[in-house]
C-alpha positions as CSV (number, residue, x, y, z in Angstrom):
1,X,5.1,-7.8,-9.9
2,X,6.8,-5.2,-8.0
3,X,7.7,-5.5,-4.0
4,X,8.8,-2.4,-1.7
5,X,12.0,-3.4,0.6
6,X,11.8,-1.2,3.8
7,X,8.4,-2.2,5.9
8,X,7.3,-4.8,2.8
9,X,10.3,-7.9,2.7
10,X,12.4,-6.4,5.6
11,X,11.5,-4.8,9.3
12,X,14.1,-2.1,8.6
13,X,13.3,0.6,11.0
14,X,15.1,-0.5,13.8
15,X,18.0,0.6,11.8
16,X,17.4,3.0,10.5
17,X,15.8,5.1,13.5
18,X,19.1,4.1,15.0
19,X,21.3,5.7,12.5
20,X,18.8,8.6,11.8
21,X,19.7,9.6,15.7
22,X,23.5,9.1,14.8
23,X,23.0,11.8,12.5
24,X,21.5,14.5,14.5
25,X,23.3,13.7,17.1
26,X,26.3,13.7,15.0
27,X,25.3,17.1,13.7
28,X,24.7,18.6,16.8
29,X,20.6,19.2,16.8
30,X,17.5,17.7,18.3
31,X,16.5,14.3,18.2
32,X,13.2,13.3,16.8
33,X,11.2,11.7,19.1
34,X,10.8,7.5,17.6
35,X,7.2,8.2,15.9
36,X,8.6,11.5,13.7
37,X,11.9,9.5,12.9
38,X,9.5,7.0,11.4
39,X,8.3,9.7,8.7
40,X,12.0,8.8,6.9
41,X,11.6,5.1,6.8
42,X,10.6,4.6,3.0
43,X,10.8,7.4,0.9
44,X,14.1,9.1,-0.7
45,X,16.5,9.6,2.8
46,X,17.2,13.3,1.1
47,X,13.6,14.3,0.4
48,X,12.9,13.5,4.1
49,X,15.7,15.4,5.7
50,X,14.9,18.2,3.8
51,X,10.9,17.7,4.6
52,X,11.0,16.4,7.9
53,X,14.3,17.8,9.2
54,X,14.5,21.2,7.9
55,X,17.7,20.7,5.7
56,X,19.4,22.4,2.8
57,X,20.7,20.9,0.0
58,X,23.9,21.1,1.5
59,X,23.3,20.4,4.8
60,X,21.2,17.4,3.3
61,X,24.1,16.2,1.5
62,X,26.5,16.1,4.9
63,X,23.6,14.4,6.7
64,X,23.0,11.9,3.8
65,X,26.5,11.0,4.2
66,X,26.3,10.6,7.6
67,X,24.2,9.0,8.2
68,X,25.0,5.9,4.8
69,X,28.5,5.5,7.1
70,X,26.7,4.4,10.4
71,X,23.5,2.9,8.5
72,X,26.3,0.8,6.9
73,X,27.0,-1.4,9.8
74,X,23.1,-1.9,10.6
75,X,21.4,-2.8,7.2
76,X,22.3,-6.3,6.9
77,X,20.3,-6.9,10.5
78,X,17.1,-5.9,9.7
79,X,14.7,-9.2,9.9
80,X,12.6,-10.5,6.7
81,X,9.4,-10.4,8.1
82,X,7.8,-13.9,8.8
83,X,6.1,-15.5,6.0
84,X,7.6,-13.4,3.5
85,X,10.9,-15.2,2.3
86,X,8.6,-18.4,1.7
87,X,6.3,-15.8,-0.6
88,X,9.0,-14.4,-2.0
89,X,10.4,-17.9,-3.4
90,X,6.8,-19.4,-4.3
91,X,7.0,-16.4,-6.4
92,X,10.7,-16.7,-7.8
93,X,9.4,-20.0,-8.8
94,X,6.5,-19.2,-10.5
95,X,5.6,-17.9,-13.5
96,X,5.0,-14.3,-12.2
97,X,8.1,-11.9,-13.2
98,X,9.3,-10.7,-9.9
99,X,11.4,-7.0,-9.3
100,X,11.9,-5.6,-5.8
101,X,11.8,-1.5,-6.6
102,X,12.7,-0.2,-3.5
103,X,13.9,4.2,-2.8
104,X,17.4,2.3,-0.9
105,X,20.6,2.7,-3.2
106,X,20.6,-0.3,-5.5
107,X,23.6,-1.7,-4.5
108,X,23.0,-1.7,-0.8
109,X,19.4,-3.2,-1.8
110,X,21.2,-6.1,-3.8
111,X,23.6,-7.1,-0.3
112,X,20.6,-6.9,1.9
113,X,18.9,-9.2,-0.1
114,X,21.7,-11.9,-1.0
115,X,22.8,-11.4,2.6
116,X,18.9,-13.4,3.4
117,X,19.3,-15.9,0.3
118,X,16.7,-13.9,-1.3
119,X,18.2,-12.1,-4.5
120,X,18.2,-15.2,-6.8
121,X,14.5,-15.3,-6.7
122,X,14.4,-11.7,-8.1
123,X,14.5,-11.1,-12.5
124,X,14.8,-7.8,-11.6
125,X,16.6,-5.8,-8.4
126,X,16.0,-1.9,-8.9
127,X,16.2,1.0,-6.7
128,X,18.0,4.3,-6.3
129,X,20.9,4.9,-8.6
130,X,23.9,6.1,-6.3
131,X,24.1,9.4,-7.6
132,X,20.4,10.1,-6.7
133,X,19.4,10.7,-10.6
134,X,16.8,7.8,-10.1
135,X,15.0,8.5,-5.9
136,X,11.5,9.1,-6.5
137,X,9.7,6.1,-6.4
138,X,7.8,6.7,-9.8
139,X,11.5,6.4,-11.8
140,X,12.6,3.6,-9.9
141,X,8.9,1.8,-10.9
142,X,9.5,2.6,-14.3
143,X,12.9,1.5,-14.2
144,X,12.4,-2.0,-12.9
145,X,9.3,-2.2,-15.8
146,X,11.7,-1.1,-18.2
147,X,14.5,-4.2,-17.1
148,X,11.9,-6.6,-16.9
149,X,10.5,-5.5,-20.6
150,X,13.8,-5.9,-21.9
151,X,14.1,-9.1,-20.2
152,X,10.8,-9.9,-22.6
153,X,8.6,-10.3,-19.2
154,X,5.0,-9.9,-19.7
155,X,4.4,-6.4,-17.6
156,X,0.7,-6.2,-19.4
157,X,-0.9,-6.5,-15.7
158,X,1.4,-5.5,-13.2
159,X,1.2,-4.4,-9.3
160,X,3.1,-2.9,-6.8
161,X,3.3,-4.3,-3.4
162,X,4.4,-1.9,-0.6
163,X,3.7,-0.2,2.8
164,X,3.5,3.6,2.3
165,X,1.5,6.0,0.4
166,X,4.5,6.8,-1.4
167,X,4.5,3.6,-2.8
168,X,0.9,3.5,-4.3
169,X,1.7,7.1,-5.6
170,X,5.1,6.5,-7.4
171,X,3.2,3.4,-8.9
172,X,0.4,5.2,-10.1
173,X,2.3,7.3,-12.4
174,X,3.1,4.5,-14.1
175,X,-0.2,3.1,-14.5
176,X,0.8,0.2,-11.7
177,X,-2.2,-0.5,-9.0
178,X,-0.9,-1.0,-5.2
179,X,-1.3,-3.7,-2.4
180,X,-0.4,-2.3,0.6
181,X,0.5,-3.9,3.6
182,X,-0.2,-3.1,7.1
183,X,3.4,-4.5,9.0
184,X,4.9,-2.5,7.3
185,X,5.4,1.7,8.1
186,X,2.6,3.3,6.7
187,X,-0.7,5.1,8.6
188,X,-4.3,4.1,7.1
189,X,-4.6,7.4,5.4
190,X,-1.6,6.3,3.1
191,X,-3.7,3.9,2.2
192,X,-6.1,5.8,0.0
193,X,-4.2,5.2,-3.3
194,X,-4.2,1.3,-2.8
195,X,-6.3,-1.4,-5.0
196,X,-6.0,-3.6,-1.7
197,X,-4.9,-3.6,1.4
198,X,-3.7,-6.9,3.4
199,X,-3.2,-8.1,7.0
200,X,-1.3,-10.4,6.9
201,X,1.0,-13.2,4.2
202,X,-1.6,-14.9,3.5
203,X,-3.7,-12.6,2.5
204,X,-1.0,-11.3,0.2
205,X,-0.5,-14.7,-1.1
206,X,-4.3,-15.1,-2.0
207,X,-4.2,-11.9,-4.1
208,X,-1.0,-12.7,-6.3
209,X,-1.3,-16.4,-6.5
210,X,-5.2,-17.2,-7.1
């Protein structure tokens, strides 16, 4: 089983929208308004800036980096959403192999998660390399498959469980069906791609447990 991090285990657009304003703020352009910043919450932060806010690759490299010093002091804050810790441990102690793929560097993934008591419930912690070589979400699936193979996990029948269509797309490349959630970031025409889509933790529960 696969879990998203932004909008699936943590409510991290607070911080994000607030560092996303450092950054154009920083650079000396227009804010976008709240609902447009949300558009970055979830997919690779340098495919956005270059979709949503008009950057160059070079550009988007300064903004990148601006914008990982402020996020930097914000992303230990963001909230687990309620429900989903105690999910998130039924799971670590069952029989399911567990591996959070998520589009936020790896090692900032791996703090946020220990900083909640959450990582040791995890076979498997994967997400954007550091150099970017590994950002779109359909690497990053097939990466944490791969670990979790070589861990000799069964991966015969596995799903992905996240908030955006860019989620249910990355997994379908890999032949991975998606549960979206609805806390989390996404609009209900990302939610085309999706086997399911839940309400609420219990719902989720039902589907991965029963």
């Amino acid at each position: 089983m696969l879990l998203d991090l932004d909008g699936t285990v943590t409510d991290s657009a607070p911080g994000i929208i607030a560092s996303l304003k450092h950054t154009f703020t920083t650079l000396g352009l227009p804010v976008p308004n709240d609902d447009e910043l949300t558009l970055f919450v979830g997919p690779p932060l340098a495919d956005t800036m270059r979709m949503h806010g008009g950057f160059n690759d070079h550009e988007t490299m300064h903004a990148v980096d601006v914008y990982r010093d402020h996020y930097a002091g914000h992303a230990l804050h963001a909230p687990v959403f309620p429900g989903m810790a105690g999910l998130i441990e039924t799971l670590g102690m069952s029989s399911v192999p567990l591996s959070l793929a998520t589009s936020k560097p790896e090692s900032l993934a791996t703090k946020i998660l220990e900083h909640h008591g959450l990582a040791q419930h995890f076979d498997v912690i994967c997400g954007a390399s550091e150099d970017e070589s590994r950002a779109a979400k359909s690497d990053i699936v097939a990466e944490a498959l791969r670990r979790l193979r070589q861990q000799g996990a069964d991966v015969s029948s596995p799903v992905m469980v996240g908030d955006r269509g860019y989620d249910a797309i990355g997994a379908a490349v890999n032949d991975v069906p998606t549960i979206m959630v609805e806390w989390g970031y996404g609009s209900p025409l990302e939610a085309g791609e999706a086997m399911a889509v839940v309400h609420s933790i219990d719902q989720l529960r039902a589907l991965l447990l029963t």
